[in-house]
C-alpha positions in Angstrom: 61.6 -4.1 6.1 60.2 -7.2 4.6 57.7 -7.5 7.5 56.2 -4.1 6.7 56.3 -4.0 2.9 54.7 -7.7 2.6 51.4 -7.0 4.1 51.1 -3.9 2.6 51.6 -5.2 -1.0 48.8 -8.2 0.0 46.4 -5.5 1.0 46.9 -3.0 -1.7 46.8 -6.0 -4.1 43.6 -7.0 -3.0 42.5 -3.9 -2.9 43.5 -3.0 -6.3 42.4 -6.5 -7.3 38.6 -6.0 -6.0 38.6 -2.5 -7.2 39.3 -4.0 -11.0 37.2 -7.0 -10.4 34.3 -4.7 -9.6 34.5 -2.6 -12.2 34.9 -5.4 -15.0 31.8 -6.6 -13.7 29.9 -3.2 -13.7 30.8 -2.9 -17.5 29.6 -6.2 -18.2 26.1 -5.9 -16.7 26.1 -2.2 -18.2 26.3 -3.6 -21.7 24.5 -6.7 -20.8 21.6 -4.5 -19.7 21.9 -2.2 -22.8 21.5 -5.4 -25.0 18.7 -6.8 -23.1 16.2 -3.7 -22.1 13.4 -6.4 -21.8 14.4 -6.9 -18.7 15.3 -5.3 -15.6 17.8 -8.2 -14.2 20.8 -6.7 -15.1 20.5 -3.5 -14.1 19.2 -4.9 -10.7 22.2 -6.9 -10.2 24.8 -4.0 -10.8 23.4 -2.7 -7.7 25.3 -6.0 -6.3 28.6 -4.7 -6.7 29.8 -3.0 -3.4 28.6 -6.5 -1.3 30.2 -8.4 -4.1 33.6 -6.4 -4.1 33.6 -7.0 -0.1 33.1 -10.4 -0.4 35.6 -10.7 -3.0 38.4 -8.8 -1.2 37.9 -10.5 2.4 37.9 -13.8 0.5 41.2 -12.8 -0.6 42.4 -11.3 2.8 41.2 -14.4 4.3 43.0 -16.4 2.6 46.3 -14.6 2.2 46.6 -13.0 5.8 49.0 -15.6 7.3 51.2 -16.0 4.6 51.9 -11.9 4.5 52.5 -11.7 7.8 49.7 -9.1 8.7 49.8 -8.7 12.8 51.3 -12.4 13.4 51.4 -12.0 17.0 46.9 -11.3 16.4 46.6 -13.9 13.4 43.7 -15.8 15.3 41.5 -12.2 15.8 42.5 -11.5 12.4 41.2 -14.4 11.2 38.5 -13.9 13.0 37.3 -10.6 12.3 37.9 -11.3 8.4 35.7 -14.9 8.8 32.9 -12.6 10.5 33.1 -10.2 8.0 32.7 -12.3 5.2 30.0 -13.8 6.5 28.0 -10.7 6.9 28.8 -9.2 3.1 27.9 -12.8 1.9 24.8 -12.5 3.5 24.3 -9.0 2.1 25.4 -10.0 -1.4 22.6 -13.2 -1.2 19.6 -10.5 0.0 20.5 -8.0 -3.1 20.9 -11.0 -5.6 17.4 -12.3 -4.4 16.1 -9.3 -4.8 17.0 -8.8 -8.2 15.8 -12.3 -9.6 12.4 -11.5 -7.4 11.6 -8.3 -8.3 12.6 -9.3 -11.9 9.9 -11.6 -12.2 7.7 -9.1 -10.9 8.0 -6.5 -13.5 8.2 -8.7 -16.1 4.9 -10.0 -15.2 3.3 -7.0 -14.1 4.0 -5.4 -17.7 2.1 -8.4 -18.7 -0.8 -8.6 -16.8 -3.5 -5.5 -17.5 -5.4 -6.7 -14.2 -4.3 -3.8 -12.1 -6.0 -5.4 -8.8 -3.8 -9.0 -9.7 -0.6 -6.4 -10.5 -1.7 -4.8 -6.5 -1.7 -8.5 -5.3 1.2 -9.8 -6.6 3.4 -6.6 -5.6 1.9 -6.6 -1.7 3.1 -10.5 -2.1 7.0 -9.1 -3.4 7.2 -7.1 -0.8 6.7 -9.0 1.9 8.7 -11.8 0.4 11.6 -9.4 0.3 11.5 -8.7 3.6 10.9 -12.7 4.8 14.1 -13.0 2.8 15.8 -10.6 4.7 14.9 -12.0 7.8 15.8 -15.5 7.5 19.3 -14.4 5.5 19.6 -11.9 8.8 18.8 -14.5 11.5 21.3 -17.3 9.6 24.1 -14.9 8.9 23.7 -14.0 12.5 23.8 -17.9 14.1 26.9 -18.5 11.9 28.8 -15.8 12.7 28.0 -16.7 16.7 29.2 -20.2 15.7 32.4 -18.8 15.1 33.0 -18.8 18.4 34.5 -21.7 20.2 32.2 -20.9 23.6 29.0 -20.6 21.3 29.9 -23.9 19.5 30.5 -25.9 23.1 27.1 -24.6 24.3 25.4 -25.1 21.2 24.7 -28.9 22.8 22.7 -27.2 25.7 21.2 -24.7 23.3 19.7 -27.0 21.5 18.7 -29.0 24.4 16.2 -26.3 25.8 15.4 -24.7 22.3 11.8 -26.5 22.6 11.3 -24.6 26.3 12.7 -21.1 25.0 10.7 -21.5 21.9 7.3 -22.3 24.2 8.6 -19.2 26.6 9.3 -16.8 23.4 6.1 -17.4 21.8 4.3 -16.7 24.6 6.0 -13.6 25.3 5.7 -12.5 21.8 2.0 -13.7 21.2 1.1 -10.0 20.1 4.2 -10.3 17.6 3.9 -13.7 16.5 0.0 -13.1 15.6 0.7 -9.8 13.6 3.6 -11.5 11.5 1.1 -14.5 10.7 -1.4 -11.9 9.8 0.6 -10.2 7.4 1.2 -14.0 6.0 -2.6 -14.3 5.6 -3.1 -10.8 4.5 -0.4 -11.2 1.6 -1.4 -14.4 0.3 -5.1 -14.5 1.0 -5.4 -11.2 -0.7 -7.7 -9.4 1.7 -6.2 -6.1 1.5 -3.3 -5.1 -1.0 -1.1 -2.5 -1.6 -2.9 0.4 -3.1 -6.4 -0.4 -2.3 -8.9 2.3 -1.3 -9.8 1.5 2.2 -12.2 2.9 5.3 -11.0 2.3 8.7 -12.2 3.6 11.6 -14.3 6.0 9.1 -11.0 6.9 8.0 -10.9 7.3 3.6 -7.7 6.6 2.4 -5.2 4.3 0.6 -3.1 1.2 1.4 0.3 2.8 1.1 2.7 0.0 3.2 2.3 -3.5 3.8 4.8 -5.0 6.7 4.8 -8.4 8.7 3.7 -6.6 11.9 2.2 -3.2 10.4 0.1 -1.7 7.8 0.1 2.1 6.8 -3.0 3.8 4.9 -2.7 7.4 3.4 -5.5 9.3 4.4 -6.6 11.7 1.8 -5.4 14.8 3.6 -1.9 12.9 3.5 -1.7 11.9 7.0 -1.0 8.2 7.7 -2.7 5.8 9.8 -0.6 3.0 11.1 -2.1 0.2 12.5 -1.2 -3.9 13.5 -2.2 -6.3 10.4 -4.1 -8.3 13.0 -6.9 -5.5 13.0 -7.5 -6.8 9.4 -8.0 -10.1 10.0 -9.7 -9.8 13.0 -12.6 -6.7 12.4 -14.7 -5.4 9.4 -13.5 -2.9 7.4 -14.4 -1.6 3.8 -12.2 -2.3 0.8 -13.5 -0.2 -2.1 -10.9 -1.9 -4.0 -12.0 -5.7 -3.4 -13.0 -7.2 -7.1 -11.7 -4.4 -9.2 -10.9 -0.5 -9.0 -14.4 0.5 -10.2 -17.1 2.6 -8.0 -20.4 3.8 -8.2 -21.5 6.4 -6.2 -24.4 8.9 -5.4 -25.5 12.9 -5.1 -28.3 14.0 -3.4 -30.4 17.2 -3.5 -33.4 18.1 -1.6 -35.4 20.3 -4.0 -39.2 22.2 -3.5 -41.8 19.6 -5.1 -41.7 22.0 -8.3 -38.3 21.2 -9.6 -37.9 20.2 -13.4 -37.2 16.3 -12.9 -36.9 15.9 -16.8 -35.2 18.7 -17.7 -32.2 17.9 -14.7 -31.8 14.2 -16.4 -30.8 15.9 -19.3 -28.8 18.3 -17.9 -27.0 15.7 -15.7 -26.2 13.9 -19.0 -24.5 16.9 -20.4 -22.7 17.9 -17.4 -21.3 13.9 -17.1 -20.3 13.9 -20.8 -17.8 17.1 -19.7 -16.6 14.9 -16.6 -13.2 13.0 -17.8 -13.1 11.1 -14.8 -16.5 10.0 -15.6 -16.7 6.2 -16.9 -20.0 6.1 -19.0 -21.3 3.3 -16.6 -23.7 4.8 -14.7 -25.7 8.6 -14.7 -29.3 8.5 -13.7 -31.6 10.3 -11.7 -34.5 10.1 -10.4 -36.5 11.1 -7.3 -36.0 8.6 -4.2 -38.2 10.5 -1.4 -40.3 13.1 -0.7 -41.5 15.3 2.3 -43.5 18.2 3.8 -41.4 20.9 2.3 -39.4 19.4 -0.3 -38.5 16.3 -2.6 -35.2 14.2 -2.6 -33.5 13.8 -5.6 -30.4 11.0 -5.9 -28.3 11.0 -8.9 -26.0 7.8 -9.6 -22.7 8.0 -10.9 -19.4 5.8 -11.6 -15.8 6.1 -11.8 -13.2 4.1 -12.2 -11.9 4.5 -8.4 -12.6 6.1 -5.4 -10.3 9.3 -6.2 -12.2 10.1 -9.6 -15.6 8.7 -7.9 -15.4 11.5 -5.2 -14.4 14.3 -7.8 -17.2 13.2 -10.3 -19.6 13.4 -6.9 -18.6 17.0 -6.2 -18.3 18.4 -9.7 -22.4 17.3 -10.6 -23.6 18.4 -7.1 -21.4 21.8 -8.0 -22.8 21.9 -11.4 -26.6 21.0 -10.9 -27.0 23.4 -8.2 -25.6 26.2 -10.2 -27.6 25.2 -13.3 -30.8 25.5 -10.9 -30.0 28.8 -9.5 -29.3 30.3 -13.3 -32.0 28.5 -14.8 -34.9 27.3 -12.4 -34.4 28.9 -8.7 -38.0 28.1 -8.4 -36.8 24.7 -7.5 -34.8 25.7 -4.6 -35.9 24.5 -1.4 -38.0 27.5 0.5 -39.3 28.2 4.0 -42.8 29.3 3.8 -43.6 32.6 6.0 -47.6 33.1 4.9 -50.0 32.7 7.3 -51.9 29.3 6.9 -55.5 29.5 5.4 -58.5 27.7 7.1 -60.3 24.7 5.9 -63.4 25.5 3.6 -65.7 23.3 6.2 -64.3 26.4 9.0 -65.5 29.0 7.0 -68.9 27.6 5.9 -70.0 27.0 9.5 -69.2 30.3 10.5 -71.1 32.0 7.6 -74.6 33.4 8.5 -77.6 31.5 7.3 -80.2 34.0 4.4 -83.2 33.9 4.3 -86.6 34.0 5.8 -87.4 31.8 9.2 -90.7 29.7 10.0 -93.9 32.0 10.1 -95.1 32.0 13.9 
C-alpha cells in the first residue's frame, strides 16, 4: 500500500504545490502591475507563469522521485525524462522573461521618442532580437539536453574534433541561408528598410509588414503579400518612400486645350487642398510644365504626410479639378478638331487674277 500511496502524495503535492506557487505569483505581478501602469514589465512577466510553474514542479519531481518510490525498477528513465524536461521549460521560461525585459524597454522608449521613423527602427531591431534570442536559447537547450546522454557525451571528443570540417561543409551547403540571415543582421541594424516603411519592389506599392532573419513580407495595397529573401535588399535597388522621414510630395497632371484658365485653377486648387485633411500645408502649386500641338500640360504639386494620404490627396484634386472645369470652364477641355484646314494667305494671293489694263501694243 505504502508503495502506491507515496508517489501519489509526492505528485499531487507537487502538483498542488506548483498550482499555489503559481497563483501567488500571478497575484503579486497583478497588483504589482496595477501599482506601476508606467510600465508594461509586469504585466509581460505574468505571461511567464505556465513555463515557470513547469519548471517549478519538475524541479520538485526531480528532486523527490527516488525517495517516493515512483517506478523504482525505471528510476534512471525517470530521471531522465524529468532532467530533459526541465531543461526544455527552463529554456522556455528564459525566452518569455527576455522578452519581457526587451520589449519593456521598447515601449517605454517608444512612448518617449515622437520620431516615428527612429520608433520603426528600433521595433524592426526588437524583433529580430527576439527571434536571435530564441534561437540561441533553442540551439543551447537543445545541445544540453543531447548531453544528457552518456553516448553523446563520449562522442562529444570526436564532435568537437571535426566541428571546424562540419562547420566549413555546413556553410557551404547553407551559403543561400547563411547570406539571408547576415542580411537581415545588416538590414536591422544598418536601418535600410524597417518595419512599416512604404516600399516599391519590383513596381510593387506597398508596406513593410514582417521583418525575419531569412525573409521579408511587404503588404501590397490590395492586401496581397509579397515575400521575398532579405538578401534582395541588400543586394538590388529599390525605393523606400519612407527613408528620412514619413513625408511625400507628389504630383497631378492634366493635359488641358491652350485656353484653360491657369489663374483661376491656382486658386481653385488652393480651395480644394484647404478641404483635403490628409493634406499637410507643405506643398500646392501649379503651374504649366509643357505644351503641344493640341493641348498644354498642366502639373500640380502636392504633399502629405505618407504615401497612403499622398495617393488620396493625388486622386481627390485630379477628381475635383476636373469636375470644377467641366461645371465651370469646359472650354478648357482637351478637343479634337474636325474643320477642314484653311490655306496660307500667300496660296490664295497667287491664285487671284491680276485687274487691270495690259501694255498697249
Amino acid at each position: 500500500m505504502e508503495t502506491v500511496l507515496r508517489p501519489l502524495i509526492v505528485i499531487g503535492g507537487t502538483v498542488v504545490l506548483t498550482l499555489l506557487v503559481g497563483r501567488l505569483l500571478d497575484l503579486v505581478l497583478r497588483r504589482v502591475d496595477a501599482a506601476h501602469s508606467e510600465t508594461p514589465l509586469w504585466g509581460l512577466l505574468r505571461r511567464c507563469r505556465v513555463p515557470f510553474q513547469l519548471v517549478l514542479g519538475t524541479a520538485l519531481l526531480r528532486g523527490s522521485y527516488r525517495q517516493s518510490g515512483l517506478l523504482p525498477r525505471h528510476g534512471a528513465a525517470v530521471g531522465h525524462a524529468l532532467t530533459l524536461v526541465l531543461i526544455a521549460a527552463a529554456a522556455w521560461l528564459l525566452v518569455r522573461v527576455v522578452n519581457a525585459a526587451v520589449d519593456t524597454v521598447y515601449v517605454r522608449w517608444a512612448a518617449a521618442t515622437p520620431d516615428e521613423a527612429r520608433v520603426r527602427r528600433v521595433r524592426t531591431q526588437v524583433t529580430l532580437i527576439h527571434r536571435v534570442v530564441m534561437a540561441v536559447v533553442v540551439v543551447v537547450a537543445l545541445a544540453a539536453m543531447l548531453l544528457t546522454f552518456p553516448t553523446m557525451r563520449t562522442a562529444g571528443a570526436s564532435v568537437l574534433a571535426s566541428a571546424g570540417l562540419l562547420g566549413i561543409v555546413a556553410g557551404i551547403a547553407a551559403q543561400s541561408t547563411l547570406g539571408n540571415v547576415f542580411a537581415g543582421l545588416q538590414i536591422a541594424f544598418g536601418d535600410t528598410v524597417r518595419i512599416g516603411d512604404t516600399v516599391v519592389v519590383d513596381k510593387e506599392w506597398g508596406r513593410v509588414e514582417e521583418i525575419t532573419l531569412t525573409f521579408l513580407t511587404v503588404r501590397t495595397w490590395d492586401e496581397r503579400r509579397i515575400t521575398m529573401p532579405v538578401s534582395y535588399f541588400t543586394g538590388k535597388p529599390y525605393e523606400n518612400w519612407s527613408r528620412g522621414g514619413a513625408q511625400m510630395t507628389g504630383t497631378v497632371f492634366l493635359h488641358l486645350d491652350h485656353t484653360a484658365p491657369v489663374a483661376l485653377m491656382r486658386e481653385r486648387l488652393t480651395q480644394v487642398l484647404a478641404a483635403i485633411p490628409e493634406w499637410d500645408g507643405r506643398t500646392g502649386t501649379l503651374a504649366v510644365t509643357d505644351t503641344g500641338p493640341h493641348t498644354m500640360e498642366v502639373r500640380a504639386v502636392v504633399s502629405a504626410g505618407d504615401g497612403d494620404d499622398l495617393w488620396t490627396v493625388r486622386c481627390a484634386v485630379r477628381e475635383q479639378l476636373i469636375g470644377w472645369l467641366c461645371a465651370e470652364h469646359p472650354y478648357a477641355l482637351p478637343r479634337v478638331a474636325l474643320s477642314r484646314a484653311l490655306p496660307p494667305p500667300a496660296a490664295d494671293d497667287a491664285a487671284a487674277p491680276v485687274s487691270g489694263t495690259g501694255p498697249a501694243g
